[in-house]
C-alpha positions, 0 to 999 in steps of 0.5 A: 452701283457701288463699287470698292476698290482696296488701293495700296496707302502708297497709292491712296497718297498719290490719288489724294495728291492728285485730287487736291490739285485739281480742287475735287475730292479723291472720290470725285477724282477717281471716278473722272479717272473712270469714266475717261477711260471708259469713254475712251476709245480702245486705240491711243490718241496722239498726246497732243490731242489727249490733253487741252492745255499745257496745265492738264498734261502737267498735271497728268504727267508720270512725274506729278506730285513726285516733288521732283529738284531738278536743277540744271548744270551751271557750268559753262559748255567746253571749247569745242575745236571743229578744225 
């Protein structure tokens, strides 16, 4: 069966983005997306059993590909007086 699918360009980005970091075509990519989620059962699974490593959860995270700069504050804490 062939099936198509008109994405925004916004998206067609992402999903490509997404694909080159896992080495696979945008294609290949989105039909693991599908069948994952085909295979899927109806009701959610815990995070920690959604992912196997460390690296796939990264890699699925909302935030991936948004080439996020976060930088933390270099300021030291202020003196707090518990007295």
């Amino acid at each position: 069966m062939n099936l198509t699918i008109n994405l925004p360009d916004e998206d067609v980005v992402a999903l490509k983005a997404k694909a080159s970091a896992r080495g696979v075509s945008a294609e290949q990519y989105a039909l693991q997306i599908l069948e994952q989620d085909l295979a899927a059962p109806d009701e959610p699974r815990p995070v920690q059993e959604q992912f196997d490593n460390l690296s796939d959860f990264l890699l699925n995270s909302p935030f991936a590909g948004a080439n996020l700069d976060l930088e933390r504050s270099k300021d030291l804490p202020r003196p707090v007086d518990l007295v």
